[in-house]
C-alpha positions in Angstrom: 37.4 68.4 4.0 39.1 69.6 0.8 39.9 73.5 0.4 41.5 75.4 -2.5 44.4 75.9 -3.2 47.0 75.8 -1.9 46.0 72.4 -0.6 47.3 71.5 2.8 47.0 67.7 2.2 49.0 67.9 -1.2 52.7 67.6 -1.3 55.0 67.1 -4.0 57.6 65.5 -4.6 60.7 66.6 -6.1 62.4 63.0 -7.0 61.6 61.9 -10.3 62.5 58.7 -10.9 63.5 57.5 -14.3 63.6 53.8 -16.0 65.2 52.8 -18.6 63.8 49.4 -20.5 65.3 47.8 -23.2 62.5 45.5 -24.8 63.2 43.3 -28.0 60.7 43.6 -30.5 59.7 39.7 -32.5 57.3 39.4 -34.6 54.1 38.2 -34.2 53.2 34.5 -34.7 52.3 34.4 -38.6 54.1 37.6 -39.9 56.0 36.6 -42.8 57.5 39.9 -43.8 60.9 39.9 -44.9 62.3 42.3 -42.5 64.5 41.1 -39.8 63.3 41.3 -36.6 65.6 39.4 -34.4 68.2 42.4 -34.2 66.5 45.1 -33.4 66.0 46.4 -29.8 63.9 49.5 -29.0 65.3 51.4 -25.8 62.4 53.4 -23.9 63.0 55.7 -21.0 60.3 56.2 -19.1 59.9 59.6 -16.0 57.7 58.2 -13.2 56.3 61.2 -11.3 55.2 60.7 -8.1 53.8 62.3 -5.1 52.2 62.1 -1.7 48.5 62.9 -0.1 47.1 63.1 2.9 43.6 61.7 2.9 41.8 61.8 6.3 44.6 60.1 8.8 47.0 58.6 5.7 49.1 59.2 3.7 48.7 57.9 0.2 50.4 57.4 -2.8 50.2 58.9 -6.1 52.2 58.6 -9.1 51.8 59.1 -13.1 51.7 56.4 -15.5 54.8 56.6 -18.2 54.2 60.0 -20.2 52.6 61.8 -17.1 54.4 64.9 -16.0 54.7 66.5 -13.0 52.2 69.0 -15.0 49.6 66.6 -15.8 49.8 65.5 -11.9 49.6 68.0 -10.3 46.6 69.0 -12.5 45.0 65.9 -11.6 45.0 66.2 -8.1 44.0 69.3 -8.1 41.0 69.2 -10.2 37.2 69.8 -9.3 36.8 66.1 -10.4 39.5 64.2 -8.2 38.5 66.6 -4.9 34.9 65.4 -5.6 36.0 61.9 -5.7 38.2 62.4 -2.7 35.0 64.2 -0.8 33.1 61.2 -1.6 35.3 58.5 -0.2 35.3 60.7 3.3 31.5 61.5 3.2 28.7 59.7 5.1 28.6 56.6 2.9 31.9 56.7 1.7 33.9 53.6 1.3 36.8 55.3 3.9 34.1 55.8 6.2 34.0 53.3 9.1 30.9 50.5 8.6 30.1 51.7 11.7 29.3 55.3 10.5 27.9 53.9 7.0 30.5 53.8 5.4 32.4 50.6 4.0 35.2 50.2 6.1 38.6 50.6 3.2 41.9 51.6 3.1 43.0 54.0 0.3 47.0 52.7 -0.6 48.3 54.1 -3.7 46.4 56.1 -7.0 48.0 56.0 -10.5 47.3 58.8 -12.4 46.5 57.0 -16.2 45.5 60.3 -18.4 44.4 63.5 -17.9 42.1 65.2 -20.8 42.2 69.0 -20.9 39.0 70.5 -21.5 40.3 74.4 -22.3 42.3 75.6 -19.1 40.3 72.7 -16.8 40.6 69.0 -16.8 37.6 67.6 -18.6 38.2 63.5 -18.0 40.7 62.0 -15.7 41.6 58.4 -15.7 43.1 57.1 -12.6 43.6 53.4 -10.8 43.0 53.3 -7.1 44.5 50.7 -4.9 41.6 50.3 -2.5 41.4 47.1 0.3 38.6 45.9 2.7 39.9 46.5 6.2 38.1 43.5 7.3 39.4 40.7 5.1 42.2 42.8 3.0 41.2 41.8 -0.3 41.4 44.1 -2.9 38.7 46.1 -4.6 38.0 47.3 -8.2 39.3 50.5 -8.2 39.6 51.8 -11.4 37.7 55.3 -12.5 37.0 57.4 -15.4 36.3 61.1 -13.6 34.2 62.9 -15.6 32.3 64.9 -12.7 29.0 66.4 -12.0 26.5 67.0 -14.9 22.7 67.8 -14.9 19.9 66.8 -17.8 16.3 67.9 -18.3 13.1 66.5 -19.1 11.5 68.6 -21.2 7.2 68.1 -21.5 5.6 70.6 -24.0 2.0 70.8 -23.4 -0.1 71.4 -27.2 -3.7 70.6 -27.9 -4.6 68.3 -25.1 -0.8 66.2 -26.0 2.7 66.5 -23.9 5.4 66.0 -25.6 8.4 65.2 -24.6 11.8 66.6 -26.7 15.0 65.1 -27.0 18.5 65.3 -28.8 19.9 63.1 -31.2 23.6 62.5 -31.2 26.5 60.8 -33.0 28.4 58.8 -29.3 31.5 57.4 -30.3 32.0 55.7 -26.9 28.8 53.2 -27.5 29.4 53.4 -31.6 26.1 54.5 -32.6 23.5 57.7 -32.8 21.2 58.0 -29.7 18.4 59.7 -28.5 18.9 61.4 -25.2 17.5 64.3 -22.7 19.6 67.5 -23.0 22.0 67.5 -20.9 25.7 68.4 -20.3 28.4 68.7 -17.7 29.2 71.5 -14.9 32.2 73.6 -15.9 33.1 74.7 -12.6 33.2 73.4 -8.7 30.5 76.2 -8.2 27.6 73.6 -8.4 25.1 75.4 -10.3 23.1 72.9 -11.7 19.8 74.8 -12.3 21.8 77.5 -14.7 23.9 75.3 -16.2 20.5 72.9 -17.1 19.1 76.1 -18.9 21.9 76.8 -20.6 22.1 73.3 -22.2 18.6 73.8 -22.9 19.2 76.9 -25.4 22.6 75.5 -26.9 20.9 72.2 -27.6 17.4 72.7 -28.5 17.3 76.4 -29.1 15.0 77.7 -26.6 15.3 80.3 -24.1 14.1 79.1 -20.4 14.3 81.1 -17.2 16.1 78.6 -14.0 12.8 79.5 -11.9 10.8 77.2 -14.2 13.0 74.4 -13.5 12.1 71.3 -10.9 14.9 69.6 -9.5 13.2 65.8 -10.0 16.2 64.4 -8.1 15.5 66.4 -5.1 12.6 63.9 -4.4 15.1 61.1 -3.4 16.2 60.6 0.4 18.8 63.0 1.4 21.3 59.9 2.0 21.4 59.6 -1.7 23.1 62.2 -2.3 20.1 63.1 -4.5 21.4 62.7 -7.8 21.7 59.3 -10.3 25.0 57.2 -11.1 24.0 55.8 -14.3 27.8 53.8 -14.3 29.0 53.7 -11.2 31.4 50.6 -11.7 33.7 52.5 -13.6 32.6 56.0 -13.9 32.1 58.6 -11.0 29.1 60.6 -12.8 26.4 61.9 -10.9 23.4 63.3 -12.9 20.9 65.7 -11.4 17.3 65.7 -13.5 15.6 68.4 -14.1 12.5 69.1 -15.1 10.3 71.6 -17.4 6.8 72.3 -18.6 5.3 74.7 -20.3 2.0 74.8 -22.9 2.8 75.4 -26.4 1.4 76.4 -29.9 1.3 74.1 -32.6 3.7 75.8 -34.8 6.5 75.9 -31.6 6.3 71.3 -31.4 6.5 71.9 -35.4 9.4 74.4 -35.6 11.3 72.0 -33.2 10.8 68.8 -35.5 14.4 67.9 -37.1 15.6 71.3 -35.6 19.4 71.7 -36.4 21.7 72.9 -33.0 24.3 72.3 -30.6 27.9 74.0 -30.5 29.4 73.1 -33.7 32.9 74.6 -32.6 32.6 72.1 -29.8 31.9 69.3 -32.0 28.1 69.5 -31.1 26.2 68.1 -34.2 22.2 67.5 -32.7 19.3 67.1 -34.1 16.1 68.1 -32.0 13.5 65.2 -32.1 9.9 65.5 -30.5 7.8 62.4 -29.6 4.7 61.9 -27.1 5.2 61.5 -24.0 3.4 58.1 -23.5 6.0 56.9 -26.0 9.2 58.5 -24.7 9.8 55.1 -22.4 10.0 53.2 -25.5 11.6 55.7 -27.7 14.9 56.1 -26.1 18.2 53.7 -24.3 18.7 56.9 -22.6 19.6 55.9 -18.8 18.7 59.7 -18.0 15.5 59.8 -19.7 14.4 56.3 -18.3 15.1 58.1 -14.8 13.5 61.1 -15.4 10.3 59.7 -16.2 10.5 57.3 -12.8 10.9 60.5 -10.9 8.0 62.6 -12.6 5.9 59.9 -12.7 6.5 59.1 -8.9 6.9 62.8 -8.3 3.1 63.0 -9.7 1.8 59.7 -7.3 2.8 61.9 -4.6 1.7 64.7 -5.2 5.0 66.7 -5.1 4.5 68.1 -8.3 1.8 71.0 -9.3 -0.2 71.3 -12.5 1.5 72.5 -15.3 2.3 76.3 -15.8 0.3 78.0 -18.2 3.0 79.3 -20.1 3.3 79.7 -23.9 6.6 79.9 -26.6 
């Protein structure tokens, strides 16, 4: 089990080892430039910070890629979103768990810390490579991660004249290269794990309306407890767990129309969203959004089953 800090399984270091490389630079097949290349040799020293964990009964590995410092690594390790990770690999299904106990049976050898994105005074994205082997036949698995940590999104259904709507964000994503339509939704800030709060906040920053937590359904509370209860819309490469939420209320006409192109989102965060409203029987074909897609699995399943009540008679 992890604790605060100061961590009893985390200890430093104080060597750090530095390599120099001298690498000649040629140019590249069909540069014709006239600059000559041949002589010149770049000299690059790079600081290799390491240190040393213990996870469960090991001790494991951890250094900095070239430009990490001691800073950025001990930052790393100490983050929300690497002691999540950690906690997962040592939890009931977790690959450092013996088969035997449902887990997978691996060995944890070495991490290396790639980059560490500051989000304020907290580390936002973390980038690390893990050197992970199957007990059983010692080959190697894929082990590399972008930490991003917890986050929760909501399904929003607005109830007007006999129609539910469903309301969603539009955003530029520079990571897939194009704008997308999407539930709200947006990351935990802290280890605190307040999921229902932090879904209405996102609510009011992104679509502009004012929700109390109490009208809030956790829709990934209907999944087995050995799930974790939450989605991993990437979890090949990225450690994100999403918890859906979900809210209904009835509305006047004038609230769907007032919400229609609506202009929001946290500019001074680099928020630019535009609020888009479409029926609900069309949401499924309306979005790419792996959240909504979810979402409406949940509620729709959540309704076969009767684990959901009728919608509250509530009005914007």
């Amino acid at each position: 089990m992890l604790t605060t800090c100061p961590l009893p399984w985390l200890r430093f270091s104080p060597v750090v080892k530095t390599r120099t490389n001298h690498i000649p630079l040629r140019p590249s097949p069909g540069f014709h430039r006239k600059i000559a290349f041949a002589s010149i040799i770049h000299t690059m020293t790079q600081h290799i910070v390491r240190t040393e964990l213990t996870i469960g009964d090991s001790a494991v590995e951890v250094i900095g890629s070239p430009g990490i410092s001691e800073l950025d690594l001990r930052k790393a390790v100490e983050s929300n979103v690497f002691h999540q990770w950690v906690t997962n690999l040592m939890g009931p299904q977790g690959i450092l768990t013996p088969a035997a106990d449902g887990g997978a049976s691996c060995s944890l050898k070495k991490v290396t810390i790639q980059s560490v994105d500051m989000f304020g005074q907290r580390v936002g994205f973390l980038k690390f490579k893990a050197e992970i082997t199957d007990d059983a036949t010692g080959k190697h698995i894929p082990g590399i991660v972008f930490a991003r940590g917890a986050a929760v999104a909501v399904l929003m259904l607005l109830e007007c004249n006999q129609e539910t709507y469903a309301v969603l964000t539009e955003q530029a994503r520079v990571p897939v290269g194009r704008v997308l339509l999407e539930l709200p939704a947006g990351m935990l800030s802290d280890d605190a794990g307040d999921f229902v709060g932090t879904a209405a906040q996102e609510v009011e920053e992104e679509i502009g309306i004012h929700i109390k937590s109490s009208d809030l359904v956790n829709l990934t509370d209907f999944l087995h407890p050995s799930t974790g209860q939450q989605i991993f819309p990437s979890p090949g490469g990225c450690d994100e767990g999403i918890k859906l939420m979900l809210y209904r209320c009835h509305v006047k006409q004038e609230v769907i129309d007032s919400l229609k192109g609506k202009q929001t989102g946290l500019r001074e965060d680099g928020e630019f969203i535009k609020v888009h409203v479409v029926p609900y029987k069309s949401l499924w074909r309306s979005t790419t959004d792996a959240k909504a897609l979810a979402a409406i699995s949940l509620y729709e399943m959540g309704k076969r089953e009767g684990l959901l009540e009728e919608c509250p008679n509530i009005s914007d």
